[in-house]
N, C-alpha and C positions, 0 to 999 in steps of 0.2 A: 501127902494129903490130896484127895483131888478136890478140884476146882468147879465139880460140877455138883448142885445140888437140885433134888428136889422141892418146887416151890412149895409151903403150905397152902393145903387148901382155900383160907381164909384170902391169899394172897390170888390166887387164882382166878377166884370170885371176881375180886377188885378189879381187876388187868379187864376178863371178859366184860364186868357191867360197863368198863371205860370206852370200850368200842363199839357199845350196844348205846349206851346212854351219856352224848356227848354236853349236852345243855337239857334244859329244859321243855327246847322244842319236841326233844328226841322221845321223851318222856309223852307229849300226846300226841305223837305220831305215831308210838306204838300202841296207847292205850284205844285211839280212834280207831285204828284199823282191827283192833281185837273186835271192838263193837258194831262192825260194817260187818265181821266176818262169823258174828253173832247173830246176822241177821236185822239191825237194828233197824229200826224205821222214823225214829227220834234221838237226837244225843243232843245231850246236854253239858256246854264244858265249861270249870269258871279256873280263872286265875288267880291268883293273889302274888305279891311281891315279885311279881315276876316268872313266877311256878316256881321260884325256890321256896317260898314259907308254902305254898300250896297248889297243889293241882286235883280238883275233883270232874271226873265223866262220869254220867251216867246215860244209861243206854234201855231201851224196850227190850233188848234181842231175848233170845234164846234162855239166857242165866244158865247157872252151873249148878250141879246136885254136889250134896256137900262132899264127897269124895273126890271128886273131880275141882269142888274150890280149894282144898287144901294142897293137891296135887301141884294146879296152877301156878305156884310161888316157888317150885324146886327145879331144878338147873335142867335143859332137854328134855322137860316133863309139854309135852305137847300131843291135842288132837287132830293134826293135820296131816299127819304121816306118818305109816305104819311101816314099809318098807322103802328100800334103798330107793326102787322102781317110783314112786311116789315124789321124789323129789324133783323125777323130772315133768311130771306132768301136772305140776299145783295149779289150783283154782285158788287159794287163799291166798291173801295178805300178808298172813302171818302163816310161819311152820318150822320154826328152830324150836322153839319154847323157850326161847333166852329171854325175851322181853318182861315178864313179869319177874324174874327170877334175878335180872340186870339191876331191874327198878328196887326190886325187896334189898337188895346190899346197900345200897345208898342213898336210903330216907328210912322213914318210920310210913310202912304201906298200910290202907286200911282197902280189904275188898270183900264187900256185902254182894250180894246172888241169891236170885231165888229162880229155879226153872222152872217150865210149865208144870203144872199139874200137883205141884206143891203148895204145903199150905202154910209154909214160912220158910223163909231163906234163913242163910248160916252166912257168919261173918269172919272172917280171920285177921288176926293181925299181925303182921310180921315189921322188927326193928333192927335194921339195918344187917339182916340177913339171919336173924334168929328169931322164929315162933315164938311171939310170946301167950297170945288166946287163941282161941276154938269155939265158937259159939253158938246159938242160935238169935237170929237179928229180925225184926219187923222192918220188910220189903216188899214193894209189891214188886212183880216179875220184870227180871231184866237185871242187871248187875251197874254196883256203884263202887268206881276205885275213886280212893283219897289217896294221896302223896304228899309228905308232909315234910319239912328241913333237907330237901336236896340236897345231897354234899355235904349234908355235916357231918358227916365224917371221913371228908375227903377234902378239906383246908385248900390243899393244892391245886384240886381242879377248879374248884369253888374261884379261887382269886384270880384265873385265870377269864370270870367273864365276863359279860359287861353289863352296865347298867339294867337297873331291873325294868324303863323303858323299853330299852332296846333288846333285852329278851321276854319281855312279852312281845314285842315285834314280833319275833322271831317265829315264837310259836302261833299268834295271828298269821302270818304269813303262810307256816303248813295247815292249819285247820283251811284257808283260802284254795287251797293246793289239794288238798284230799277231798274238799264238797265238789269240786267241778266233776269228781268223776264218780259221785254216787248224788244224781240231784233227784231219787226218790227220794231223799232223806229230807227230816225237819231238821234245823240245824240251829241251836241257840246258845251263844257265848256270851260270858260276863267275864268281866274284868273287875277287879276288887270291889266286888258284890253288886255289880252298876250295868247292867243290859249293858251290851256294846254294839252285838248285831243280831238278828233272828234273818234266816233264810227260809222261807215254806218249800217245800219240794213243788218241784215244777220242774221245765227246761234246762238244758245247758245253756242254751243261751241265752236266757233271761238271767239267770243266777252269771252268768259271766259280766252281763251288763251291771247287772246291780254291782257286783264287786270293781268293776272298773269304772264306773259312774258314767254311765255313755247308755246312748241311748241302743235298744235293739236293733235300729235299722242299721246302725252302722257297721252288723258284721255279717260275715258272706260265711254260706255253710255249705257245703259238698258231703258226701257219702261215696267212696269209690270202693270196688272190690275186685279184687281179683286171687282166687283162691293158691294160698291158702289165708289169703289175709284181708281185711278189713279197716279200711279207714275212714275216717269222721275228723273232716277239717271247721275247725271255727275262727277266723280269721276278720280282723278289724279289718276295714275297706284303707286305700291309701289314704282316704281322709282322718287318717284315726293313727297316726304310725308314732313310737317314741323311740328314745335313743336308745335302746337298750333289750334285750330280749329276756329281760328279768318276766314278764306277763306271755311269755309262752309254754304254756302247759304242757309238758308229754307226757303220757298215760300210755303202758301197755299192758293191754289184759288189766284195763280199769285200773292198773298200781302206778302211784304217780313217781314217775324216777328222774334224775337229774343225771343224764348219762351223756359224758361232755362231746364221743362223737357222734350220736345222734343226733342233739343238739345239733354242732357244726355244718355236718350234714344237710341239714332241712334249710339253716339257713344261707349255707350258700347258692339255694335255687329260689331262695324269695329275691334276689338283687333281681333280677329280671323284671319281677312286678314291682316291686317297691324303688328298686333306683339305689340311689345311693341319700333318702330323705330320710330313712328309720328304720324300725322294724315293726310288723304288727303286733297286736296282743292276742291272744287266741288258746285255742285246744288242738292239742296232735293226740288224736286218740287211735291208737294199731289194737286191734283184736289177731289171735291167732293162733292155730293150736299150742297148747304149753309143751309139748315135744321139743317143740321150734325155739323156745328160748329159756333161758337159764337167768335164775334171780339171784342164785346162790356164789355172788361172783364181789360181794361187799357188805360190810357186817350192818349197815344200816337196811340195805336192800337200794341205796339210791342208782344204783349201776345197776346193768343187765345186758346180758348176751347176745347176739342171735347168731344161729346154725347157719342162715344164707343170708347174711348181712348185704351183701350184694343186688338183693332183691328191693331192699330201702330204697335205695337211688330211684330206679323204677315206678316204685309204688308212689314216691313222694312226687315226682316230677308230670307223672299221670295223673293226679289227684288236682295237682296245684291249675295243668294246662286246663283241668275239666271246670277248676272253679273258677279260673278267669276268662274263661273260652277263648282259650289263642291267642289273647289281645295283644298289641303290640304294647312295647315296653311303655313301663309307666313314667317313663322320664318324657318321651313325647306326648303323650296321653297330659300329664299335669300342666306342660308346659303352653299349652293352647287356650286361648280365653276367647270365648265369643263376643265378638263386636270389639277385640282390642288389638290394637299392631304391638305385636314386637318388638323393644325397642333395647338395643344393645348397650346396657350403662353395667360399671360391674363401678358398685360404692367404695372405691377406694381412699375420697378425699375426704369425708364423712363432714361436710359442712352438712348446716342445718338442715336444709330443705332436700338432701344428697338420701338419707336415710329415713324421710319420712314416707309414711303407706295411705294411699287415698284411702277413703270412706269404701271405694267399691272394692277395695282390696282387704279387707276386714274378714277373717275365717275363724269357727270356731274352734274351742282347742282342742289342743293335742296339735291341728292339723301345722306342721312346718311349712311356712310362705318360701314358695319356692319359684317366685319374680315378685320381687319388689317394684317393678317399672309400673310408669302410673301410663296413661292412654297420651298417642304423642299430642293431641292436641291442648293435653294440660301440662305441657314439659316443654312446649315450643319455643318459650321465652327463656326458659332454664340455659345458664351458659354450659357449655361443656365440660365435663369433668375433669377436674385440674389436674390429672394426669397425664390427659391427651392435649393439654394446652403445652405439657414439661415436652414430653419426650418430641424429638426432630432427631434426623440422621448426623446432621454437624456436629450437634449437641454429644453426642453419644460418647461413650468412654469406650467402648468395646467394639469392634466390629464381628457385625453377621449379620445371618441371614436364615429369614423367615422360608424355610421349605413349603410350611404349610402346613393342616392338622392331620392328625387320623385318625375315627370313628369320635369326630366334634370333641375329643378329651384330651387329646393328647398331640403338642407342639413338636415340628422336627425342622430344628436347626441347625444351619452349617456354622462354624466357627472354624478357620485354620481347617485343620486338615481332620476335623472332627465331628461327628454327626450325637445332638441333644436330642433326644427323647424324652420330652419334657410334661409330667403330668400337670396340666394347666390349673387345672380346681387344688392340688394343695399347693402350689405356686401363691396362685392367688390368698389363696389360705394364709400363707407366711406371710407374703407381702401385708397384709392386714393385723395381721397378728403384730409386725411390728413397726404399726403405724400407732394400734393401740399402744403396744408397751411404750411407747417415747409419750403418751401421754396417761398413764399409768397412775402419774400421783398428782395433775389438777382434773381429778374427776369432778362433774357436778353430778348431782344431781337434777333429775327431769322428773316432775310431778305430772302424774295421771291425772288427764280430766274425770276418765271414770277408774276407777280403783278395777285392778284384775282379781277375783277369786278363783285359788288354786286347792285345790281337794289333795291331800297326799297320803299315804299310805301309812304305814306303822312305824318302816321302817326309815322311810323318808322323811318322815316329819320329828324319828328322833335325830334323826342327822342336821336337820334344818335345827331344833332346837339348842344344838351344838353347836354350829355355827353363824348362829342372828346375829351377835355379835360383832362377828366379821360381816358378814352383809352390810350391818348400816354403814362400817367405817368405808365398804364401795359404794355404796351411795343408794343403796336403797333402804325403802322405805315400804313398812307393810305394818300391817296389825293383825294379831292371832283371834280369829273370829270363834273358832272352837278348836275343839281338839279333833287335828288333823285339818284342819282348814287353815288358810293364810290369806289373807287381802294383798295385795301389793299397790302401792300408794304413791311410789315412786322409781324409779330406775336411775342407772346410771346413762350418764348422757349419750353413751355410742348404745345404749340400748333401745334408746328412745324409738316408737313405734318399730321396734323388732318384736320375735316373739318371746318373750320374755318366758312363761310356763315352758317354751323346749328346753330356753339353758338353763334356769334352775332346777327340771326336772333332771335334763343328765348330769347336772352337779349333784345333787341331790341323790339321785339311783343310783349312783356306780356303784360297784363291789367292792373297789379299792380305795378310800377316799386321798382326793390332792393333801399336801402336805402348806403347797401356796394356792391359797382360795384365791387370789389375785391372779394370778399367773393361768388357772385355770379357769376361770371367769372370762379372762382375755381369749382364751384359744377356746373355749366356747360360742364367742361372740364372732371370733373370727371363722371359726367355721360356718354361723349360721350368716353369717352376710357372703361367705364369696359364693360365687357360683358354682352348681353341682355338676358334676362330671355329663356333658352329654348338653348341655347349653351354649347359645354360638356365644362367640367373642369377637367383637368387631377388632380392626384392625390395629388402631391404636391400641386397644390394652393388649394387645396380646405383645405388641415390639414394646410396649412399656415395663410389663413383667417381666420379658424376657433379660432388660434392659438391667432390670432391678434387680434380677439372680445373680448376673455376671456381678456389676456394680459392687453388693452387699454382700457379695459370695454365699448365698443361699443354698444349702445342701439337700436341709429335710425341711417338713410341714412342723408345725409348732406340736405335735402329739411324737413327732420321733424319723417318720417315715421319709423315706427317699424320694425328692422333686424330680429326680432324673435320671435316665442311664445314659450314661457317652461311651460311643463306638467308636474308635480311630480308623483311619482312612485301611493303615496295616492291618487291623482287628477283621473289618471287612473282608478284605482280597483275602484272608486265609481262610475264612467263614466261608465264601463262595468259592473258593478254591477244593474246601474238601468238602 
């Protein structure tokens, strides 16, 4: 008997619409791009339960003649590509012809069209992959799909997702992602029958502000070219940076893709400007001939190719020197205050007055406080930090010795017959980390004189709604002002005048969520109090940390990472030997 058989067709179906149409986002990610690639100059898109009980777009474009709408709904039935030659050189969004055809197997589809110069559109309806009418429908021009019971007839994939909040997130999130890079378009979403947002066509960078609630000055725009390519940088200024590069947009040839080493790429050349405080929010938009790159590389389209990928590095590094004109790194740039001295405290003992932020040191948000020291003339009475009162050489458990720094980040100690190269910012990082954790469970509570309002996203605020709970049992306190809005009304007491919107936002943003919201709260807070790689450290903390690695036997930062690398005296002499 053999062992190999042919799948049914019906089976086939299933498998393909599974990698074409993974949630419901996927579902008007394709329907939006049909209608950009329609020509559209209005879309209209609403949700219900999540887009499993519904998802309706409609669109001004082009519409379809009734031949061509019935076609629409059959498996590699498409207008965007006639030969093999064709698929390397696409201008559309769309050109498998799998997406309508994905969608019709796994819901009850309804799609109305009517194209120019006609004097009634034709409707179809297709259930779960089988034609049931053909008709003629009153539409005025432009095309309207409905999607109805997602998955039901796929139990399996269906129980696999999440809340109907958190997938209309989801697909909020791509309609966010697909208007940055058609902003002629009107753009107007509802959510279970209730206006959510309307965008007017205008700028990218208006319409990026309005979606990240900032205002427009805040972001730096470039155009650089060098053939055969084009690019258009939209970037929040370093007063504007977050934990996370969830709000970086890339756009090639106007398709928005999530393509991880692109990504990578770009932002290993923003530490230069931004430091080590965040990352910006922004548009990476590459224009280029479509010869040059391949889309046809991922069934969703979120990945894509390039022929001289090697020309990225270049083009992004050129763009980025042109938008910030040369300037020296933004770690010295932030770290400069007019009319204030410098004053070396890194808040390890976290008494009261240790972690609190003068009135002149107040920024608005997003921005990460990156010197908490207030001016020395209002600190002059302040005893010294009770770290530098502990550490003396008698005192010491361990012997060594302070070499010195290199490039302000990084400690090099002799011990024995061994040389520490010691990264002092997540040094310091641990050391704090488990200063909080030994105080862990008598948190107070610190009440805000003015309550903080935090604006969050779709998908951030169904995470936050998950987890209020645990929040108040840390100690804070907030009230939900609207939807998607949060007051915060209180903190936890090592949070007290920190900046509070950084670390619930990168709690809040990650991709991955913690399993202990405590444990992650802590090494949030410890990272935004120790100091950022590239800031002095007066002498006493730096023999105090050092003190407190040997002592505590400190290996990694509270996130995983390695404090240090040790060279032996022998490791050396072979190193400079060969």
């Amino acid at each position: 008997m053999p062992k190999i058989n042919l799948l049914p067709e019906e089976i086939v179906a299933k498998i393909a619409a599974g990698e074409v149409i993974e949630r419901p986002a996927s579902v008007v990610k394709e329907l939006v791009e049909n209608s950009l690639d329609a020509g559209a100059t209005q879309i209209r898109i609403e949700l219900y339960g999540g887009g499993l009980e519904e998802i309706t777009v409609y669109d001004d474009g082009e519409g379809m003649e009734p031949e061509d709408l019935r076609l629409s709904v059959k498996r590699h039935a498409t207008s965007k590509i006639k030969s093999l030659s064709d698929l390397y050189s696409l201008l559309t969004l769309g050109f498998r012809g799998e997406a309508l055809a994905s969608i019709a197997e796994v819901s009850r589809l309804t799609i109305k069209s009517r194209a120019k110069g006609l004097d009634t559109g034709y409707e179809v309806y297709v259930e779960f992959g089988k034609e049931v009418s053909f008709k003629p429908s009153a539409l005025k021009q432009g095309t309207l799909v409905s999607v109805k019971d997602l998955f039901a007839n796929l139990p399996a994939r269906k129980a696999f997702l999440k809340s109907k909040r958190a997938e209309t997130a989801k697909a909020l999130e791509v309609i966010r992602g697909i208007m940055l890079s058609h902003p002629a378009v009107k753009w107007e979403v509802f959510v279970e029958g209730e206006p959510y947002f309307r965008i007017e066509a205008g700028s990218i960078e208006a319409i990026l502000a309005k979606l990240l609630s900032i205002d427009e000055r805040y972001l730096l725009t470039t155009e650089y070219a060098k053939l055969p390519y084009h690019l258009k940088l939209i970037l929040t200024s370093q007063e504007k940076v977050y934990p996370h590069t969830r709000y970086l947009y890339f756009f090639v040839n106007r398709r928005w893709v999530k393509d991880e080493r692109l990504g990578k790429l770009f932002v290993s050349l923003l530490k230069k400007y931004y430091g080590s405080y965040g990352f910006p929010a922004g548009v990476v938009s590459i224009s280029l001939p479509p010869q040059l790159v391949d889309f046809n590389v991922h069934p969703a389209k979120w990945e894509v190719r390039f022929r001289r990928e090697g020309d990225l590095f270049h083009l992004f590094s050129s763009a980025l020197e042109d938008l910030f004109g040369r300037r020296s790194s933004f770690i010295k740039e932030r770290t400069k205050r007019e009319g204030k001295e410098e004053i070396e405290d890194l808040p390890l003992s976290f008494g009261r007055d240790m972690y609190r932020v003068s009135e002149g040191d107040f920024v608005p948000s997003y921005e990460v406080k990156t010197n908490l020291s207030q001016p020395k003339e209002k600190t002059a009475e302040k005893s010294l930090p009770s770290f530098e009162k502990k550490y003396s050489p008698e005192d010491a458990l361990h012997d060594f010795r302070l070499i010195g720094a290199f490039k302000r980040s990084y400690l090099l100690v002799e011990r024995g017959d061994e040389l520490f190269i010691i990264d002092q910012h997540a040094l310091a990082e641990r050391v704090i980390y488990e200063r909080l954790k030994a105080k862990a469970f008598d948190v107070r509570t610190q009440k805000l004189i003015i309550g903080k309002t935090i604006p969050l996203d779709e998908v951030a605020f169904s995470k936050f709604l998950a987890l209020k709970d645990e929040l108040l049992r840390q100690g804070f306190i907030f009230k939900i002002q609207q939807e998607g809005t949060i007051l915060i009304l209180g903190v936890p007491d090592y949070l007290a005048g920190e900046d509070v919107e950084w670390v619930l936002r990168s709690l809040l943003e990650e991709e991955v969520p913690s399993l202990d919201l405590r444990d992650e709260l802590l090494k949030k807070a410890s990272c935004l109090l120790a100091r950022k790689k590239g800031e002095l450290f007066s002498e006493e903390e730096k023999l105090y940390l050092v003190e407190r690695m040997f002592r505590d036997s400190l290996f990694t930062c509270p996130h995983g990472r390695p404090i240090f690398y040790k060279l032996s005296l022998s490791e050396l002499k072979n190193l400079i030997r060969a």
